[in-house]
Backbone bond lengths (Angstrom), bond angles and torsions (degrees), N, CA, C in turn:
res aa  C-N    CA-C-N  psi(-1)  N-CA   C-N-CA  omega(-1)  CA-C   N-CA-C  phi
1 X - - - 1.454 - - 1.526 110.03 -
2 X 1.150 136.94 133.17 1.451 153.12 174.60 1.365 100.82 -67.56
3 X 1.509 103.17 124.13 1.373 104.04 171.45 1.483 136.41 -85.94
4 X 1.036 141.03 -177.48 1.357 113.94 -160.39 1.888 88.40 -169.58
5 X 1.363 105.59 142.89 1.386 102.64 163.44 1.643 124.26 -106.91
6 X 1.466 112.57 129.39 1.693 131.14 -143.42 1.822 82.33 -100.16
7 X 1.391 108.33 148.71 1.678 127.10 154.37 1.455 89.54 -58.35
8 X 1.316 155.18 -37.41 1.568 144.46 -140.20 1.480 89.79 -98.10
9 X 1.470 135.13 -34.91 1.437 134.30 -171.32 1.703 102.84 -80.64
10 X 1.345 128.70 -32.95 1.361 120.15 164.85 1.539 109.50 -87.47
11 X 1.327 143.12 -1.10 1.523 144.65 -177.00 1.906 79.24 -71.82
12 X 1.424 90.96 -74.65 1.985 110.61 -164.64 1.689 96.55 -43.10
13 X 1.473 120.45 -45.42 1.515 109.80 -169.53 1.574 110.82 -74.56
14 X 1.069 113.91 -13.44 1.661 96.25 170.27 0.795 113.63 -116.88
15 X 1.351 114.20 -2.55 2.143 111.65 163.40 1.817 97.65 -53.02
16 X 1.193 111.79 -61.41 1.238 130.02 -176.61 1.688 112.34 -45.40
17 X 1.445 116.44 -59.32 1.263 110.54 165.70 1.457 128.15 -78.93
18 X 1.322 123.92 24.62 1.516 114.75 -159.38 2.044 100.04 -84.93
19 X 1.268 115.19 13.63 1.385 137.71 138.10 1.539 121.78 -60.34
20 X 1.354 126.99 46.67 1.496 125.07 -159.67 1.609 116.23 -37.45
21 X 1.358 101.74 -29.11 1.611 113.85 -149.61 1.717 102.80 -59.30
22 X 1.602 96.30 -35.08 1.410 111.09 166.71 1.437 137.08 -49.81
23 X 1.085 110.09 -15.40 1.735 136.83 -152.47 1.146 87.32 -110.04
24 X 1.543 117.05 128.51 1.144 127.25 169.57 1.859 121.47 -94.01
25 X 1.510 117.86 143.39 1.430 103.11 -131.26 2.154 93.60 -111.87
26 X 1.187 98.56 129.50 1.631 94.04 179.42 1.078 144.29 -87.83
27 X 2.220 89.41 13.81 1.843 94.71 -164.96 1.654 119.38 -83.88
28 X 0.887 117.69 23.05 1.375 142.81 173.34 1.725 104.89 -52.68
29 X 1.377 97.85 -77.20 1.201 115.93 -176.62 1.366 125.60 -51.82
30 X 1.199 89.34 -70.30 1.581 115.96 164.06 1.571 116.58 -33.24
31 X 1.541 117.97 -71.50 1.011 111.42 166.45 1.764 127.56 -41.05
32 X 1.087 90.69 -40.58 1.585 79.80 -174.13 1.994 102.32 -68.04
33 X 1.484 121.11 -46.15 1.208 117.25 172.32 1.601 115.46 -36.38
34 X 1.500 116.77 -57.86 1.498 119.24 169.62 1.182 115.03 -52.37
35 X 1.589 134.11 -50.27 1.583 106.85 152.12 1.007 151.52 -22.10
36 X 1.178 110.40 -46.61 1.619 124.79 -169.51 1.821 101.22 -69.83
37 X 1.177 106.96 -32.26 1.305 130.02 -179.64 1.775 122.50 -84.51
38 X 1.848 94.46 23.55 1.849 87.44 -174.94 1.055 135.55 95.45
39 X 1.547 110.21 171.30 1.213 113.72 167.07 1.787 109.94 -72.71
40 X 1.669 108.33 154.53 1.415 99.75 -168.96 1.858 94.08 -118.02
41 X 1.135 109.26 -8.81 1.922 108.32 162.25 1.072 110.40 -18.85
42 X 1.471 127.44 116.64 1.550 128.90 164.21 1.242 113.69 62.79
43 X 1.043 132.17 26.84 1.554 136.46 165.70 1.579 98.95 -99.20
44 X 1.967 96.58 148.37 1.758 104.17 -157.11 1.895 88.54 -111.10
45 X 1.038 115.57 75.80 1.411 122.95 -176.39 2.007 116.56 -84.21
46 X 1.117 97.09 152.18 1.755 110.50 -156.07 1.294 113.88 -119.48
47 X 1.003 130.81 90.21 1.615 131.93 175.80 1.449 125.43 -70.22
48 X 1.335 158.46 52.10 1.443 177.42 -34.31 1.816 80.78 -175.07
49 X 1.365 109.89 121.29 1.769 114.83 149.83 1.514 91.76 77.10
50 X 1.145 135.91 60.48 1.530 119.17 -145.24 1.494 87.60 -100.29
51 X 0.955 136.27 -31.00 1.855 142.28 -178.94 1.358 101.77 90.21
52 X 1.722 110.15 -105.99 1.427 129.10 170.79 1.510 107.52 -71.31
53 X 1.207 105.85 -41.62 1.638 91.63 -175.36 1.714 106.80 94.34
54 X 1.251 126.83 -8.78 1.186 139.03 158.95 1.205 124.14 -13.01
55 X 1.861 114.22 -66.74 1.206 116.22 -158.33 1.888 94.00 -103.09
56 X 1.253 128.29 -20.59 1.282 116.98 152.34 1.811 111.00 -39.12
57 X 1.491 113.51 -65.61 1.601 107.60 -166.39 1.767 107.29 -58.54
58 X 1.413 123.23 -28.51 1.333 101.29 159.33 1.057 124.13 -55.72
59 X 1.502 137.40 -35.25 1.778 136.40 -171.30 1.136 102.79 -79.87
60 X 1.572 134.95 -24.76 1.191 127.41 168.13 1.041 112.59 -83.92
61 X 1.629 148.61 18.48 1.440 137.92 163.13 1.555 78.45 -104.68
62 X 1.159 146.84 -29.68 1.651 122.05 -171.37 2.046 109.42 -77.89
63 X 1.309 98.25 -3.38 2.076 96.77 161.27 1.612 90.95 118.16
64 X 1.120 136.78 11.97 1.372 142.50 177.72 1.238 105.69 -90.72
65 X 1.858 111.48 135.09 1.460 132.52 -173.44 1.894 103.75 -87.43
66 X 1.289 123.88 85.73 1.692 136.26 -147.62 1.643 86.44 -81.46
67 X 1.012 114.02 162.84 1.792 133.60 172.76 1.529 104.46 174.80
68 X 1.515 93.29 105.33 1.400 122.88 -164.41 1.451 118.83 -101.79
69 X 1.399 143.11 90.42 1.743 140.25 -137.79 1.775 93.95 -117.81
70 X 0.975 105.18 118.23 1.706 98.90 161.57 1.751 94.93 -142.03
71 X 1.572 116.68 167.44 1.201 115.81 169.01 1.543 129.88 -119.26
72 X 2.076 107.55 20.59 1.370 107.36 171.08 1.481 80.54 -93.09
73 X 1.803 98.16 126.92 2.276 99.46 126.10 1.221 129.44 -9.47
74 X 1.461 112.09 -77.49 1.261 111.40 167.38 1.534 137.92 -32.54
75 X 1.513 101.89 -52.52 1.345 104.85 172.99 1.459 117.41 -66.37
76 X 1.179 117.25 -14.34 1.512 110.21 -176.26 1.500 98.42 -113.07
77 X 0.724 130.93 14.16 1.749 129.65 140.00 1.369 114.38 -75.32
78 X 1.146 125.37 -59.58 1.735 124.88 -173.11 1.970 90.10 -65.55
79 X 0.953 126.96 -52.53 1.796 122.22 167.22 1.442 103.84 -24.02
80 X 1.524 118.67 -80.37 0.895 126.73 178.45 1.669 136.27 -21.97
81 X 1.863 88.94 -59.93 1.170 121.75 164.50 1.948 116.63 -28.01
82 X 1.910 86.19 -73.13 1.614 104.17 -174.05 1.567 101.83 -51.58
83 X 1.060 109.81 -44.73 1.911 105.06 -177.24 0.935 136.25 -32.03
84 X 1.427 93.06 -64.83 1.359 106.73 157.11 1.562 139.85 -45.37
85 X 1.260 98.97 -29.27 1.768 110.64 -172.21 2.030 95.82 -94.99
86 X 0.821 128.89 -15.57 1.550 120.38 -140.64 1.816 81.80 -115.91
87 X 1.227 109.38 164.65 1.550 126.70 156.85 1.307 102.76 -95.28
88 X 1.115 150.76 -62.59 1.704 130.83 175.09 1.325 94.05 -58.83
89 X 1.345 94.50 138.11 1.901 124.98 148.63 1.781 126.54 -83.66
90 X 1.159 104.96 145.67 1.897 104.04 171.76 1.641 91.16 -117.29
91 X 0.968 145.62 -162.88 1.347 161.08 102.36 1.013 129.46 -109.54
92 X 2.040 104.18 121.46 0.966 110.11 -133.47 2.126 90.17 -92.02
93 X 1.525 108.38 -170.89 1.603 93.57 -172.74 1.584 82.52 -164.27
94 X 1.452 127.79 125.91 1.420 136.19 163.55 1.466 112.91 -74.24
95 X 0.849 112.66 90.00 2.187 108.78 175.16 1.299 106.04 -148.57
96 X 1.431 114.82 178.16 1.613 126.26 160.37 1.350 127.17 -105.33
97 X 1.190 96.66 158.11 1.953 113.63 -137.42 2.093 74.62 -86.25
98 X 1.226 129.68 -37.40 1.465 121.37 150.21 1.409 140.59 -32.17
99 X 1.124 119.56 -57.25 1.327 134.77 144.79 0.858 134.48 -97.21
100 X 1.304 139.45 81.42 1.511 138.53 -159.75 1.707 114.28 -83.20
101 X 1.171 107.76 101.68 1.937 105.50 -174.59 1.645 98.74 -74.22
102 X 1.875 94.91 92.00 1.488 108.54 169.07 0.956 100.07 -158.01
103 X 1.777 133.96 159.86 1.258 125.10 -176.11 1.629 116.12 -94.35
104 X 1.108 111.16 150.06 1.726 96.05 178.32 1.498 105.64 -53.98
105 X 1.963 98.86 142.28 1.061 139.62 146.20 1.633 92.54 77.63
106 X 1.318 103.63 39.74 2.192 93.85 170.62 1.873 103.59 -104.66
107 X 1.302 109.08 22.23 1.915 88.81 169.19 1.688 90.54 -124.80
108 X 0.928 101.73 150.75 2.069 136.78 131.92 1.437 111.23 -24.34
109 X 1.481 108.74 -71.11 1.092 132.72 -131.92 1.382 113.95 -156.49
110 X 1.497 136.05 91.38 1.371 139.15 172.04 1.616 114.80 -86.05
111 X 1.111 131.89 127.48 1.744 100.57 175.95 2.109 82.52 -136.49
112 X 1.575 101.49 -177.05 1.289 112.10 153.57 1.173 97.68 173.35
113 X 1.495 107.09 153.30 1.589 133.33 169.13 1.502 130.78 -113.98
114 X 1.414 109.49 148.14 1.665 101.62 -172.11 1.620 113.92 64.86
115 X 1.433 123.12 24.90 1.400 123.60 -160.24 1.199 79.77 -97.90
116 X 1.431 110.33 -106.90 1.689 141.60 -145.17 1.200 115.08 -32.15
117 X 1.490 107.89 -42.02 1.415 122.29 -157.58 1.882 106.24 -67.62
118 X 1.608 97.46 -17.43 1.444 98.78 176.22 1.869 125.33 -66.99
119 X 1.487 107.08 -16.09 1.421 113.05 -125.32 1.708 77.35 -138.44
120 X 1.375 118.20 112.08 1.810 146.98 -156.76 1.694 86.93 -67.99
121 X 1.546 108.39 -37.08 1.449 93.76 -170.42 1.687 90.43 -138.05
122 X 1.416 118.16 100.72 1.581 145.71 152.62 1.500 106.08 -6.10
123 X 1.337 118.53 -76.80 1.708 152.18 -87.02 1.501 96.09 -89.75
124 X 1.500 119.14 -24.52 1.594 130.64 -136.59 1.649 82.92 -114.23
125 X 1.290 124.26 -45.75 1.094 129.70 166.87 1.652 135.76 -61.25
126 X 1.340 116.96 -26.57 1.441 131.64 123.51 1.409 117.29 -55.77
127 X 1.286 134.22 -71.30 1.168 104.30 -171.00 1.659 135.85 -57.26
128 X 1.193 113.08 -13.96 1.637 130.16 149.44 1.137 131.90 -66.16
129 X 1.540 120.35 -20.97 1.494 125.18 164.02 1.259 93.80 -66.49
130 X 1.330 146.96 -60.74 1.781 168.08 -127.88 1.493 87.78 -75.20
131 X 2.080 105.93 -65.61 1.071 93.25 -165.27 1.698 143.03 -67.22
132 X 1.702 97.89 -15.98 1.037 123.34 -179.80 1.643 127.73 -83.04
133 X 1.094 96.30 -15.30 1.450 118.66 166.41 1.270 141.47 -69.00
134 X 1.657 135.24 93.72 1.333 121.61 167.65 1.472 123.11 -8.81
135 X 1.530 122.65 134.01 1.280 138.65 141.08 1.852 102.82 -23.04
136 X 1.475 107.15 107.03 2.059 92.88 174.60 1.597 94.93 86.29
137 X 1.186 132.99 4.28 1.571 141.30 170.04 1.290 103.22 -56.64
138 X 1.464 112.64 154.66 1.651 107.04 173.81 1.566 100.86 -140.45
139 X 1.511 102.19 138.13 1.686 118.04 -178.46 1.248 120.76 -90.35
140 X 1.556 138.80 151.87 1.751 104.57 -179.64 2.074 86.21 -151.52
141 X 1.300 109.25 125.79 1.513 85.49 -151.01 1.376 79.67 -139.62
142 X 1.190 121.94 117.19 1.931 139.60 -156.02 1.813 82.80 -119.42
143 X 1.643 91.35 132.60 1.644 117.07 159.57 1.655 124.13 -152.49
144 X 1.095 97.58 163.90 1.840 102.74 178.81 1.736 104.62 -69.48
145 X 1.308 97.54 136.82 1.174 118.40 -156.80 1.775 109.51 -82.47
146 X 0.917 125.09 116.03 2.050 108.32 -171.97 1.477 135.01 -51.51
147 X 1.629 94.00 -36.40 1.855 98.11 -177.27 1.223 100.78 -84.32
148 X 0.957 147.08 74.69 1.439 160.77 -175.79 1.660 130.34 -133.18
149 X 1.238 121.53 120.51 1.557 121.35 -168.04 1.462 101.38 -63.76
150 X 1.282 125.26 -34.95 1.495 133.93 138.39 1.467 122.16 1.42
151 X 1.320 103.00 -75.27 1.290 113.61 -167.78 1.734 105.50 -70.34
152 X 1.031 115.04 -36.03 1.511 107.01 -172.52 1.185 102.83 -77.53
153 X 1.887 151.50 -13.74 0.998 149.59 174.39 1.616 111.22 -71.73
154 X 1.071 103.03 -30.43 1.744 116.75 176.03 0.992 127.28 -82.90
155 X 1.460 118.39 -26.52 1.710 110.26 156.28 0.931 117.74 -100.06
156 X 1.656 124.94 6.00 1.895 120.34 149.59 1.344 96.49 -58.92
157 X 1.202 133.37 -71.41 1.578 135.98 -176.03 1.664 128.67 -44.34
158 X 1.496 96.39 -36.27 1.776 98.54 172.93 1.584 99.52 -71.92
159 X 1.244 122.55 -52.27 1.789 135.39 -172.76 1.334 91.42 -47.81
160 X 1.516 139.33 -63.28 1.598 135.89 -177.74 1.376 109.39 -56.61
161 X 1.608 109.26 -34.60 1.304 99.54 -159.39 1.279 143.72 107.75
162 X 1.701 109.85 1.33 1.080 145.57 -133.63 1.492 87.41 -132.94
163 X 1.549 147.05 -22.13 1.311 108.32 168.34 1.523 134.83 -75.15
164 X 1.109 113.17 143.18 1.318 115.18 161.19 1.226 124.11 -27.77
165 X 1.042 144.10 -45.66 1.599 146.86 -154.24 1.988 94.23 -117.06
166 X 1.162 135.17 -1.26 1.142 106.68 170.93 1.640 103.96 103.55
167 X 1.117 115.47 -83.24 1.428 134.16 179.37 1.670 106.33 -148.30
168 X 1.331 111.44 173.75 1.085 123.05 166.56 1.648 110.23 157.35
169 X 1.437 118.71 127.67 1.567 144.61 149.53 1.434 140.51 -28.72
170 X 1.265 139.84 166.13 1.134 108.55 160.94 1.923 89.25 -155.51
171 X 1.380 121.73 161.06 1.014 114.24 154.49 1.774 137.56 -115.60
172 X 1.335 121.87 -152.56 1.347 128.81 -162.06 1.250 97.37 -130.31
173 X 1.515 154.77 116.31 1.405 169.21 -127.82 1.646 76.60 -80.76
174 X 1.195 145.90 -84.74 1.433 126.32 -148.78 1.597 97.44 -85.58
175 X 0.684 135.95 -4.03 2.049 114.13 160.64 1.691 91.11 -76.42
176 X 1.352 119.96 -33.46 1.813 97.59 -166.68 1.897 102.50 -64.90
177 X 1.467 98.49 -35.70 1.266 105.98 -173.58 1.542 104.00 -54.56
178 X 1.106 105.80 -55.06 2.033 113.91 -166.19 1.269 84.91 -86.15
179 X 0.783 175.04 13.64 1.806 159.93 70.16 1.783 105.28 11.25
180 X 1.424 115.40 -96.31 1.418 119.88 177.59 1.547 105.62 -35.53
181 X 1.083 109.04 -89.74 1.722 119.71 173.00 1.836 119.36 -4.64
182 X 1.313 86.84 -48.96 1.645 83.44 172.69 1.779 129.62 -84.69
183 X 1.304 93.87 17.27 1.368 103.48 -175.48 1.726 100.83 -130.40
184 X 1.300 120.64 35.50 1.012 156.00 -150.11 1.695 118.27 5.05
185 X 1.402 120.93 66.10 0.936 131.14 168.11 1.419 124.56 -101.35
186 X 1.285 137.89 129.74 1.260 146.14 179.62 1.391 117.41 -61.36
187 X 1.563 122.11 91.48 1.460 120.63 172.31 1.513 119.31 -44.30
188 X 1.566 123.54 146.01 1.932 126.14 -151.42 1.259 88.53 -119.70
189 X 1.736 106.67 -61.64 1.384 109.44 -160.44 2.082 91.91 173.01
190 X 1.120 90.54 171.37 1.703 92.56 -167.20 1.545 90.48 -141.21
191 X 1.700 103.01 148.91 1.953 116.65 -172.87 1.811 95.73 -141.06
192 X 1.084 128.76 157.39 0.808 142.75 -158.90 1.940 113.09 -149.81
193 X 1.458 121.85 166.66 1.298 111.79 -168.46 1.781 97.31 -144.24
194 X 1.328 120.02 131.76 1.219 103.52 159.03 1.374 112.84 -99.61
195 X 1.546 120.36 155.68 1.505 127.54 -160.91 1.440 109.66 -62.73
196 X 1.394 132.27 130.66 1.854 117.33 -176.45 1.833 92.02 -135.26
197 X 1.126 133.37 174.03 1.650 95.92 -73.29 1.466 124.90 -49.11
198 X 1.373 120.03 156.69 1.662 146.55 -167.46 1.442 101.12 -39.03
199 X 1.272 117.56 144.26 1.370 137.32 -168.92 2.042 77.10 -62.74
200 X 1.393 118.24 -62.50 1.276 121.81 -165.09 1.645 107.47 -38.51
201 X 1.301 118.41 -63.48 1.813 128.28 175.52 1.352 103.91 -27.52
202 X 1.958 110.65 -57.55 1.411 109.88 -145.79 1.926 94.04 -55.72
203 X 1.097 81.33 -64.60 1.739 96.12 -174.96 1.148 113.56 -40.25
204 X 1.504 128.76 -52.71 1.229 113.96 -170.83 1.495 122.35 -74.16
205 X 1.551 110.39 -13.63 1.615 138.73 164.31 1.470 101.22 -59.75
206 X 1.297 129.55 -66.55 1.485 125.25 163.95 1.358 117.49 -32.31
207 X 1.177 105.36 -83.71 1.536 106.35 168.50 1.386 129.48 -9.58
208 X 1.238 99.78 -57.20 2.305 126.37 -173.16 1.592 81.47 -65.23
209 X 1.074 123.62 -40.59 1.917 114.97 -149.38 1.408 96.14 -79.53
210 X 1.701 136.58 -32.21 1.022 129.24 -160.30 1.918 106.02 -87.91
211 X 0.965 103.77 -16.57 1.449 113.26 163.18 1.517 119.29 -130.06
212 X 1.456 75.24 71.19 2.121 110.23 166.76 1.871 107.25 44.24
213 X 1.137 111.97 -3.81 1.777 108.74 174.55 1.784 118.34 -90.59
214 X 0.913 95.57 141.50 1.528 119.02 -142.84 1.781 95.70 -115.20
215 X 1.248 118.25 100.37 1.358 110.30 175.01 1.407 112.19 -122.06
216 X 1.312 126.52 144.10 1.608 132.14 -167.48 1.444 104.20 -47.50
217 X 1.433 126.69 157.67 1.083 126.93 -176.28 2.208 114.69 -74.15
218 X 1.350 91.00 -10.94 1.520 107.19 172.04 1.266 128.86 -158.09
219 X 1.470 115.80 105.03 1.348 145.94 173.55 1.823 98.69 -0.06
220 X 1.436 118.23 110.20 2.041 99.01 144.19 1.213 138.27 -13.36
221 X 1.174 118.27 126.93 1.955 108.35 -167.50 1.626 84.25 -95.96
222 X 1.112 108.58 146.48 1.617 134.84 161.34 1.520 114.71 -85.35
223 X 1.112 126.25 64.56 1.625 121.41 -176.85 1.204 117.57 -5.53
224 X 1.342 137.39 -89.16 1.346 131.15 179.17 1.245 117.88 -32.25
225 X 1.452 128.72 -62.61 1.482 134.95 159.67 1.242 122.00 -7.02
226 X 2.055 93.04 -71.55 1.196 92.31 -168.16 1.455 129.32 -62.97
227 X 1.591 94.09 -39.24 1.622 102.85 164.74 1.742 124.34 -22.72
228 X 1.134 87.55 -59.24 1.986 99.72 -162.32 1.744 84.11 -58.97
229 X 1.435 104.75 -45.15 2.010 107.91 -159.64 1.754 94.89 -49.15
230 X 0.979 103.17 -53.97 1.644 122.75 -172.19 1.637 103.98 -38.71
231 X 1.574 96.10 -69.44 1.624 105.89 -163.51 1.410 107.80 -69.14
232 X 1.489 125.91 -19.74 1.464 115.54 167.64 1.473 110.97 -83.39
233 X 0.949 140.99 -55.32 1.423 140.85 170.91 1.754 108.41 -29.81
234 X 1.546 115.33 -65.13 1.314 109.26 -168.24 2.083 94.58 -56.55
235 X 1.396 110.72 -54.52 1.313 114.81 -172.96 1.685 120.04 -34.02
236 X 1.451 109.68 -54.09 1.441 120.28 -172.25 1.551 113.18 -102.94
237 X 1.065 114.35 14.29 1.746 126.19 176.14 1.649 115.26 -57.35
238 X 0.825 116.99 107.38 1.639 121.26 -174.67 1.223 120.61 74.27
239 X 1.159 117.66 24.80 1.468 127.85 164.43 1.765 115.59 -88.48
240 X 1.191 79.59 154.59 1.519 65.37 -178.70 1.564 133.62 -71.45
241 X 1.300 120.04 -20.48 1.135 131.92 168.74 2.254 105.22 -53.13
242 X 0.968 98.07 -43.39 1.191 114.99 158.35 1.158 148.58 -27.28
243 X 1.702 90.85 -54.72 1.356 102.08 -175.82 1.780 104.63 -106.98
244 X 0.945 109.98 -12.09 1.454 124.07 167.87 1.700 113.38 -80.57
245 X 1.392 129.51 -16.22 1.127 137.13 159.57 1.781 130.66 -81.74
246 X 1.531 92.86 -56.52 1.398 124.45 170.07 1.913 93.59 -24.40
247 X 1.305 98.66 160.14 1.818 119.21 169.04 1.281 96.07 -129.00
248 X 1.157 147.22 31.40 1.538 147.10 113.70 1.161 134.06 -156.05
249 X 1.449 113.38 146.99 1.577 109.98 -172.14 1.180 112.47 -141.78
250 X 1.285 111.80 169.98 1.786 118.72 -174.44 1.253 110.09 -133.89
251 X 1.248 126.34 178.53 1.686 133.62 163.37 2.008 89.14 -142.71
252 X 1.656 76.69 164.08 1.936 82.96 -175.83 1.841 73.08 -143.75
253 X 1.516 97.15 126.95 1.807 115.41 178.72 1.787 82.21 -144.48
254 X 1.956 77.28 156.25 1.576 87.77 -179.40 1.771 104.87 -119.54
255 X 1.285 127.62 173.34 1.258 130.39 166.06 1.959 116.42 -108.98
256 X 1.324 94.55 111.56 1.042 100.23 -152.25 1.619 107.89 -94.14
């Protein structure tokens, strides 16, 4: 049977995480992509699949008008949740990342992460970022990266049956590119992430949790270590070696 990823496998995954602290957070990246891209003052920006909604409420403390869409319950309870606690606001919005209940061309700025890669056929979901997008709009559309030791652990687990999400894809920095592109968006520039803490930690952190041990959500930094980790990362960041290594990547294209 072909696997497929169900609304009921993200309902159960954020019932489960509605503990955010647990959730490991992606505005790292991102942010720096929204840099490159300006000041974000008064820009009406769109978060697609938003989960927690996390790294939206950072863009809304930098002066950005946030509207955050996912379609588990769940996820828009822990949304809810953060609102409440945070001085930036998102507003949050229950719909599908398919039909997006927005009118053409009212964002700035559409982005999302961990989306596409769920969904056998992308294309429909781009073409709704497109439509929703200002004339000069910009897209920014983050996925798990393919050459990745990553990736082969995840389709042992989809093949058992055993992932979390049901199913899910991954791509290769120029299919994401000729991906966007064909839904006629103008490629900008492409950023990439290497995994922190180590694919090895996460797992073996899982592991500790299933027999009652409890390990921080991120490993002790070793000063010296971290140093070198630091100075190669900033050094080889969006290179291509990079992005062909990296366990996730993005492109930022505009609709012109």
């Amino acid at each position: 049977m072909e696997r497929v990823a169900k609304r009921e496998n993200w309902e159960e995954f954020w019932e489960e995480k509605s503990n955010v602290e647990e959730v490991y957070s992606n505005s790292e990246r991102l942010i720096r992509a929204f840099r490159r891209l300006g000041d974000l003052r008064g820009k009406k920006v769109l978060e697609v699949g938003a989960g927690t909604g996390r790294d939206s409420l950072t863009l809304a403390g930098l002066g950005a008008e946030l509207y955050v869409l996912d379609y588990a319950t769940s996820a828009i309870k822990i949304i809810d949740k953060l609102n409440k606690q945070s001085q930036a606001r998102v507003i949050p919005v229950q719909g599908d990342a398919f039909r997006l209940p927005f009118r053409d061309e009212s964002f700035d700025i559409v982005f999302h992460q961990g989306l596409i890669e769920h969904f056998r056929e992308p294309r429909p979901i781009l073409a709704e970022n497109y439509r929703v997008l200002k004339h000069g709009g910009i897209v920014i559309v983050d996925v798990p990266q393919r050459w990745h030791i990553y990736t082969v652990m995840k389709h042992i687990l989809i093949f058992l049956d055993k992932w979390f999400a049901g199913w899910e894809t991954e791509f290769s920095p120029g299919e994401l590119k000729r991906l966007v592109e064909s839904q006629g968006f103008k490629f900008l520039f492409a950023f990439g992430e290497w995994m922190y803490p180590s694919l090895f930690y996460r797992v073996f952190r899982e592991a500790a949790r299933k027999f009652g041990i409890r390990l921080p959500l991120y490993p002790p930094k070793v000063p010296g270590v971290w140093r070198i980790r630091k100075f190669l990362r900033e050094s080889l960041r969006d290179t291509s070696f990079a992005l062909n290594t990296a366990v996730a990547i993005g492109v930022v294209a505009k609709k012109e």
